[in-house]
N, C-alpha and C positions, 0 to 999 in steps of 0.2 A: 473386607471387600476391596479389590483392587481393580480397575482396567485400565492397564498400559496401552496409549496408544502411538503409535508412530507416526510423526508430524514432516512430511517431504514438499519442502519448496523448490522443485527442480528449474534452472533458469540454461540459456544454452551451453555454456561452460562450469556450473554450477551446483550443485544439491546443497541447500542446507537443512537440517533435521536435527529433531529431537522425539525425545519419548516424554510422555506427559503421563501420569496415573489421573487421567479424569474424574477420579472419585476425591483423592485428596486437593488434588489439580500442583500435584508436586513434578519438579521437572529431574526426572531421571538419568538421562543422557542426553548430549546435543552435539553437534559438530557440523563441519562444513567439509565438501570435498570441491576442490578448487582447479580448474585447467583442465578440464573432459576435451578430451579428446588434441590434447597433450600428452610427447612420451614422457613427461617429469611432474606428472601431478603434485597435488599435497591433502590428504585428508588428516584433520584434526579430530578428535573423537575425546569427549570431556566426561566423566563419569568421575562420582565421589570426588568433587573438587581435582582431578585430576585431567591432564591433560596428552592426550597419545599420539605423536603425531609421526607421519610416516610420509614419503615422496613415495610414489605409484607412476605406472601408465597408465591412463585412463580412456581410451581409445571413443570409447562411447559410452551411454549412461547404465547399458548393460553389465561395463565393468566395473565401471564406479557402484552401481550398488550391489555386485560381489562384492567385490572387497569393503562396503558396509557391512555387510552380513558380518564378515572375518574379523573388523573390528568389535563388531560383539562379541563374536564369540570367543572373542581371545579378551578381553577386558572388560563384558559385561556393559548393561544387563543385557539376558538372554530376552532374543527376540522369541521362544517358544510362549511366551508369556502374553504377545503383543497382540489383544484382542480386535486390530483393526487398523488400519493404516491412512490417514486423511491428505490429499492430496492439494495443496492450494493450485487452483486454477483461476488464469487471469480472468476468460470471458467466458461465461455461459448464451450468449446472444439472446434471442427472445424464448428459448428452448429452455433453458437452467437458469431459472429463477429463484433456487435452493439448493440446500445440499443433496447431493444424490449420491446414491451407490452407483460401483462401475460395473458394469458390462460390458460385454463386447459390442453388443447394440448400439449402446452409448458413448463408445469411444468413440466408433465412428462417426457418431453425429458431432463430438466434438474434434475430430479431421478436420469436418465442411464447416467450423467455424476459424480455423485457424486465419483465412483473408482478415478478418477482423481482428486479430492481433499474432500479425508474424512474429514477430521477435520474442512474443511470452506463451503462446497456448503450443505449437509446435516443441519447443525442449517440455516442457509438463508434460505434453502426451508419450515424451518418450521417456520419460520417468515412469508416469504410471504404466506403459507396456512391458517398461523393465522391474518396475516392481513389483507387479502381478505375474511374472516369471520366477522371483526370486522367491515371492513372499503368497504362493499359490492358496493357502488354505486361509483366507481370513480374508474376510469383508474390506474393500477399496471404496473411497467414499471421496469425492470432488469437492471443495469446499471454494467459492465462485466468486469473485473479489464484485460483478455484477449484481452478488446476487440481493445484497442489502438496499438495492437501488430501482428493483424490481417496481416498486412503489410511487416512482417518478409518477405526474400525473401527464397526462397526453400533451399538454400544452407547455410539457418544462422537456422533455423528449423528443418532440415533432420537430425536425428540422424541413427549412422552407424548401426542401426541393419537391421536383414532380414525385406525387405520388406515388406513381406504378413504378417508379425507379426505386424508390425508398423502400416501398413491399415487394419488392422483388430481391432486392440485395439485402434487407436489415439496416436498413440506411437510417439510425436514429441515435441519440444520446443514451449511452449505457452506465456511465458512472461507475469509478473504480478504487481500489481502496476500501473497498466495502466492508470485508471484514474488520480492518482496523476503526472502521468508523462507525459502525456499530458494537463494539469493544469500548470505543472509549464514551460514546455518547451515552451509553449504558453505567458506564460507570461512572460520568457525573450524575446520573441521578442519586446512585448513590452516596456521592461527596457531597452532595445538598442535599439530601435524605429526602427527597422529594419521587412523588412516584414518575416511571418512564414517559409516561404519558399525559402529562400533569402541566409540565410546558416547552418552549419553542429554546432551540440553541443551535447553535453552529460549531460544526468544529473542522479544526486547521490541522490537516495532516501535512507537515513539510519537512520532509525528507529531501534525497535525491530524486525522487518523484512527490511530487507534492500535488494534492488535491483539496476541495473543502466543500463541505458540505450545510446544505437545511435540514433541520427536523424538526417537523412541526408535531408537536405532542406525540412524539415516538414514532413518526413515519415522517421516512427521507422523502422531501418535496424538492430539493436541486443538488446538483451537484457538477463541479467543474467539469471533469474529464466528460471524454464525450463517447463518440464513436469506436475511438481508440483511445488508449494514457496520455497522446499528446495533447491533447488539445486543457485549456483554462490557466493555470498559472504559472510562472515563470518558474522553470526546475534546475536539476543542477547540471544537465547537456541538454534538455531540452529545451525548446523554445515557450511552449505555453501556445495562447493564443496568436495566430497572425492573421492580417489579410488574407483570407480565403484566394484572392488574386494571385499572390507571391508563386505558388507554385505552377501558376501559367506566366509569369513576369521570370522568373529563375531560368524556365525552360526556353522560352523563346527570346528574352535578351542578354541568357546567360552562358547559353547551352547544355543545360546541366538535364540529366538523364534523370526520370521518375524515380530512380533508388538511389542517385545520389542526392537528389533532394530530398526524399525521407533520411538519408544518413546522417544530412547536414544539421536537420530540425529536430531528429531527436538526438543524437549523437556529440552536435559539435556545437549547440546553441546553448541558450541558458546562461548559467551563470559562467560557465568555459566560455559563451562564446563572447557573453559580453566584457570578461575581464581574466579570464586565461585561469581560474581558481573554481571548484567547486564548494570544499572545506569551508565553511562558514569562519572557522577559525582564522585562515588563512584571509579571507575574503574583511573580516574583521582587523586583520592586521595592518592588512591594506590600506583600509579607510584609516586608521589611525596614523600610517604614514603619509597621509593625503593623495595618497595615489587616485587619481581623477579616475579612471575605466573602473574601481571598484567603487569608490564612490558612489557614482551612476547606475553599478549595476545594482547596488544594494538598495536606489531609490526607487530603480526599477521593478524589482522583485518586491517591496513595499505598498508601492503604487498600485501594482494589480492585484496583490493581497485586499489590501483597502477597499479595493472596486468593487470587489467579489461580496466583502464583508458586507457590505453600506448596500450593495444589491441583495442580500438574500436577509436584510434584515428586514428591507420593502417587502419580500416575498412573503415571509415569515408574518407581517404586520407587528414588529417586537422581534425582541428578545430577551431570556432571560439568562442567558450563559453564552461566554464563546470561550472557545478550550483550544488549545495549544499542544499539538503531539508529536510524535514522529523525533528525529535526529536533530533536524533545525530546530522545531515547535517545542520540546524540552530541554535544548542546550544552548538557547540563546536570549537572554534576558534584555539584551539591545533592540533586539528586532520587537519582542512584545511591547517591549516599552515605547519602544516608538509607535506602535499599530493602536498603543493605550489612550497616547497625547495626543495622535490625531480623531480618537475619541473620545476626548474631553467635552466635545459640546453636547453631548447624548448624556453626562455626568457620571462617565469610565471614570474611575480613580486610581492607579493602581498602589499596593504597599511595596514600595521601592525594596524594604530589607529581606521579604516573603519571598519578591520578583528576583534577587540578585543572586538569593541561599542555593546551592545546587543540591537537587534533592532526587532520590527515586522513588518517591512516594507522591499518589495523585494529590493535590494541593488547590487552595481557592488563592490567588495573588492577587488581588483584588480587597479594597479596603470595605469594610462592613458597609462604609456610605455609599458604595460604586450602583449605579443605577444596572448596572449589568455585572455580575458575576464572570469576572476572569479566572481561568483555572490551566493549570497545568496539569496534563493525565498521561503518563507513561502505556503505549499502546503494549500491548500482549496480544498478537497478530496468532501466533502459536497455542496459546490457552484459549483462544477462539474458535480456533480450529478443533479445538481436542473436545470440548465442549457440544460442537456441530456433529463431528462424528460421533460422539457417544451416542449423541440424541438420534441420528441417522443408522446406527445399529440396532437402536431399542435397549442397550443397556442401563 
């Protein structure tokens, strides 16, 4: 038994993709095609340990996943095989609250959600128009980074504005990263062999976009991001939370235009804007050479880690795990350790030699005495997805 499925994260210059066999959950092919709508692209296409790379034009996402196709069919494997296609999609709004197949119906409704995240749902929707051109005879299926967030309760969602505004636009807390945090929260249960719903944990996705989540015996009760990806913790060009004010304070005493100040907050803030570095590596090297603006920013990005933590551990009443993922969350063992020491008085312990080892396997770093369960869990955003749409096909 085999169903291959095709895994597309289309972003506005961007697609990255692989093929997944859902049944074994073996990863078949994978590549990135980079600079759409560039005359000098680059798609990379990786099959059998091997690595294919070619410079293209890429004018639009149309041609870029042509010339996906071609990449198969010139080095395998054969997309005739590929029982269904799963598309991650950033926002499903209060509409898509699961995985869904596409239709034409349903594209549209996700058009009228793109205000709610310009920069991500607009390149997706023109991935999946282009790959339901290319890829005509097989089930398209939306996989909704909102949609594991669906579960918010009214009072972690409702934001304080006037009602009829808020039910008229979608004006409320959506929570993203979903996939991934339902990926790994799953898979601490089973690193503690404990069932999914058995008890309370938080987990840290920190990446370049970074978010964190509650889940209380298996359903998500908060989560950072909000209305859109900017909003909750310090990222690595975003800014995270601010004064709600700042963007009438930018405008009127700064003269800055409604898109220049979203460019500025998700774009040029964060960790670029507080010390010119995104790379943690980088950002890490810094502080070691005492450089104050990294310093700072790394106490910053700490700080509102911490805050997030120590609040949803209130919400939560407990906990029994908090997990660490993502590019930052599994490749920096300074940052955990510091988020450990400052919970010490809760009796965090961590095991220093566990926390330091670099590993790609999920891990508990945490000492058997630790009152709470620290764990490292490598996300699989991809195998998540391949898993959604199987299930979302009936295979």
């Amino acid at each position: 038994m085999s169903t291959p499925i095709l895994l597309l994260n289309a972003g506005s210059s961007s697609i990255k993709y692989q093929v997944i066999d859902a049944d074994d959950e073996a990863v078949l092919a994978s590549g990135i095609i980079q600079r759409i709508g560039d005359e000098s692209g680059t798609i990379d296409h990786t099959v059998d340990g091997q690595t294919h790379h070619q410079t293209r034009g890429f004018p639009n996402h149309g041609r870029a996943l042509t010339v996906l196709t071609q990449m198969f069919d010139e080095f395998g494997p054969s997309l005739a095989s590929v029982k269904a296609v799963g598309h991650r999609t950033v926002h499903g709004g209060a509409e898509f609250n699961s995985t869904t197949l596409i239709d034409d119906e349903m594209l549209e409704h996700l058009r009228k959600l793109s205000p709610l995240a310009p920069l991500h749902n607009p390149p997706a929707i023109a991935g999946i128009a282009a790959a339901r051109r290319v890829l005509p005879d097989v089930p398209h299926v939306a996989i909704f980074d909102t949609a594991f967030f669906a579960t918010l309760p009214p009072e972690a969602y409702t934001y304080a504005v006037p009602r009829e505004l808020a039910a008229e636009h979608g004006i409320r807390k959506y929570g993203f990263h979903g996939t991934s945090h339902s990926y790994v929260s799953r898979k601490v249960a089973d690193v503690l062999g404990k069932p999914y719903d058995s008890f309370n944990q938080i987990v840290c996705h920190l990446g370049n976009g970074a978010s964190i989540s509650a889940v209380d015996h298996g359903v998500a009760v908060e989560a950072s991001m909000g209305l859109t990806p900017l909003a909750g913790l310090v990222m690595g060009t975003r800014s995270g939370d601010v004064d709600p004010g700042l963007h009438a304070f930018l405008a009127r005493q700064v003269g800055m235009s409604i898109d220049d100040i979203d460019t500025t907050l998700n774009k040029k803030s964060g960790m670029l804007g507080l010390c010119g570095a995104t790379d943690f590596r980088d950002i890490n090297e810094l502080v070691g050479d005492g450089d104050e603006a990294a310093t700072l920013a790394l106490a910053v990005y700490t700080h509102r880690l911490l805050s997030y933590i120590g609040s949803y551990i209130a919400i939560l009443g407990g906990v029994e795990a908090i997990t660490f993922t993502a590019g930052v969350g599994e490749n920096n063992p300074l940052l955990r350790a510091a988020i450990a020491k400052r919970l010490a008085f809760l009796g965090v312990t961590l095991d220093d030699t566990v926390n330091d080892t670099r590993s790609k396997e999920p891990r508990v770093i945490s000492t058997p005495e630790s009152s709470i369960a620290i764990l490292v869990v490598p996300t699989n955003e991809e195998l998540a997805m391949a898993r959604e749409t199987k299930a979302a096909i009936g295979a």
